[in-house]
Each structure stands twice: as structure tokens, then as C-alpha cells.
C-alpha positions in Angstrom: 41.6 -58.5 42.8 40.4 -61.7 41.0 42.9 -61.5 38.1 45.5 -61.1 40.9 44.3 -64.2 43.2 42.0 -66.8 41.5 40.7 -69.6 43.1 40.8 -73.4 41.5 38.4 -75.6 42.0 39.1 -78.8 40.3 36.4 -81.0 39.4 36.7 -84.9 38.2 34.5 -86.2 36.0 35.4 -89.8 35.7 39.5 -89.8 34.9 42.7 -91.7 35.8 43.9 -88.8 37.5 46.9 -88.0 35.9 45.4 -84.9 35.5 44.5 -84.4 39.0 48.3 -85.0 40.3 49.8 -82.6 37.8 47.3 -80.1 39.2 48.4 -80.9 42.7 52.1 -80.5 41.5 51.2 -76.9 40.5 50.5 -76.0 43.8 53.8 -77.8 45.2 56.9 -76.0 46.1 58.4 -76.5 42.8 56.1 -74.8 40.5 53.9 -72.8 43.5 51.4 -71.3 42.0 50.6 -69.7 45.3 52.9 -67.6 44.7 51.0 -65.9 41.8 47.6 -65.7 43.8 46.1 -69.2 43.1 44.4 -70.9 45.7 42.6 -74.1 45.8 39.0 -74.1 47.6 37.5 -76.7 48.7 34.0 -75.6 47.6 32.8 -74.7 44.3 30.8 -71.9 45.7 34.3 -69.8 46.4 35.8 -70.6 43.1 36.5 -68.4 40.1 38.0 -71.0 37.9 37.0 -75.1 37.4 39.4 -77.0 36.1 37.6 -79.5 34.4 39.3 -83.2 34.0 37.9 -86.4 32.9 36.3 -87.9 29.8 33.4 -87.6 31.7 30.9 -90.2 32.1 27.4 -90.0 32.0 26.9 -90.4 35.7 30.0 -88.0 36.5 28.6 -85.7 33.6 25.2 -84.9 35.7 27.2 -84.4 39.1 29.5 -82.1 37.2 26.8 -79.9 35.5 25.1 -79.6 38.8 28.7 -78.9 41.0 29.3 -76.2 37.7 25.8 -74.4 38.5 27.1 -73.6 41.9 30.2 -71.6 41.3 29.5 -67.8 40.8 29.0 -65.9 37.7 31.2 -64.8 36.1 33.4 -68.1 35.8 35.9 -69.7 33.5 35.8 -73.3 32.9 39.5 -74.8 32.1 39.5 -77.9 30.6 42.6 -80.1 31.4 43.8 -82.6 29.5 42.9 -84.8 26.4 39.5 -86.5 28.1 38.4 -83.8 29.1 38.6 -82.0 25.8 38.0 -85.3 23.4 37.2 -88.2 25.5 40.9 -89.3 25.4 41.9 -93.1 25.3 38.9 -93.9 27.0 36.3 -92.2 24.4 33.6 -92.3 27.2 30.9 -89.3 26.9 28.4 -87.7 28.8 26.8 -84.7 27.9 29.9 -82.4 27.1 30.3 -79.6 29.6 32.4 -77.0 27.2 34.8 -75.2 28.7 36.6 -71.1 28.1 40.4 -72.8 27.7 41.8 -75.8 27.0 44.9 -77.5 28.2 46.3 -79.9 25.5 48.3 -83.3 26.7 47.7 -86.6 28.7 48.7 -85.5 31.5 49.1 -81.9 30.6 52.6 -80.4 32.1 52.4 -78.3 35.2 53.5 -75.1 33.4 51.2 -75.5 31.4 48.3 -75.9 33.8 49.8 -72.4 35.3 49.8 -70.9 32.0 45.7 -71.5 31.8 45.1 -70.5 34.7 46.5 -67.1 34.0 45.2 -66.5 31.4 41.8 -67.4 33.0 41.8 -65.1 35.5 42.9 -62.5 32.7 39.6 -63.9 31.0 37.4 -63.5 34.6 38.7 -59.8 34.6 37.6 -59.3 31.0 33.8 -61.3 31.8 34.3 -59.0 34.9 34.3 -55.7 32.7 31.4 -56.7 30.5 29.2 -57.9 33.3 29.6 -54.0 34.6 28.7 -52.3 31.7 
């Protein structure tokens, strides 16, 4: 069911968020990524998939570590954008929260973002599978 219908949770850690409106535009009529399954929650405690975006400062850093620990095992952690993989333009960093996937750009395209997620929840089925046996 989960590689069917995975739920987002996106989660800021200090960004500009360009990131945060292309992920918004995924879920708009003109990309709908509803239409594949994909659902935003608005807790971390319902999602399957974080999509991580910010350089993430120090302060944001420890809230997102903490938010992270909530979300159910097993879980794939997306990171979106160049901060969130590098530190960006801004070159501001916390302790690094590494993630399963990246998502390359600043702001990454929408497409793309869809893309990631797929093949995140074809990652949760495969953590899924290995958790059983």
C-alpha cells in the first residue's frame, strides 16, 4: 500500500523557501501528485517520506533531528535542493541530517521532486521487505 500512496511530510530547516513552493507546486493541479497516491500530512508521525530542505542551521538542525525521530520506521529521508544537500549559497551548517535521495537544483523542478518521491516510496517498499525478514 505504501509504495502506492506515500505520505510527504516536508520539513524546513532554515531555507528561503524556494524549495518549499516547488513542493507545494507538486501538489497543485498542474503536476498533482495526488494523483499518484501522495499526500501531504500535517504530522510527522503519519508520514513515510520527509522531504528535507534548508541548509540547515544549528538551531533548525536540533528541531529537525528531533521532528525526524518521530516519523515511523521504516522511513526515507529526501533531501531537496542544493542547501539541503551542500549548504547552498548560504554555506550555513548544523549537524548534517543525511538523507536516502537527493534532489539536485536551487529550487529543484517539480518533476523532479515527483520523480524522488517515487522512487522513495519504491525504496520504503524495499526497507519494508527487509524489515520482514
Amino acid at each position: 500500500m505504501r509504495k502506492k500512496s506515500p505520505w510527504i511530510y516536508p520539513l524546513s530547516q532554515g531555507t528561503c523557501n524556494g524549495c518549499e513552493l516547488e513542493i507545494f507546486a507538486c501538489l497543485s493541479p498542474r503536476f498533482d501528485a495526488e494523483r499518484l497516491g501522495v499526500k501531504k500530512v500535517p504530522s510527522p508521525r503519519h508520514a513515510d517520506i520527509v522531504l528535507l530542505t534548508g541548509c540547515g542551521t544549528k538551531k533548525a538542525s536540533e528541531k529537525a533531528h528531533r521532528v525526524i525521530e518521530q516519523v515511523p520506521k521504516p522511513r526515507v529521508l529526501i533531501e531537496v535542493g542544493a542547501c539541503a544537500i551542500n549548504g547552498g549559497i548560504f554555506k550555513c551548517r548544523g549537524p548534517r541530517i543525511k538523507g536516502d535521495l537527493k534532489i539536485e537544483g536551487c529550487p529543484p523542478r517539480p518533476s523532479d521532486i515527483i520523480d524522488a518521491i517515487k522512487k522513495g516510496a519504491e525504496l520504503l517498499v524495499s526497507k519494508n521487505t527487509k524489515k520482514s525478514d
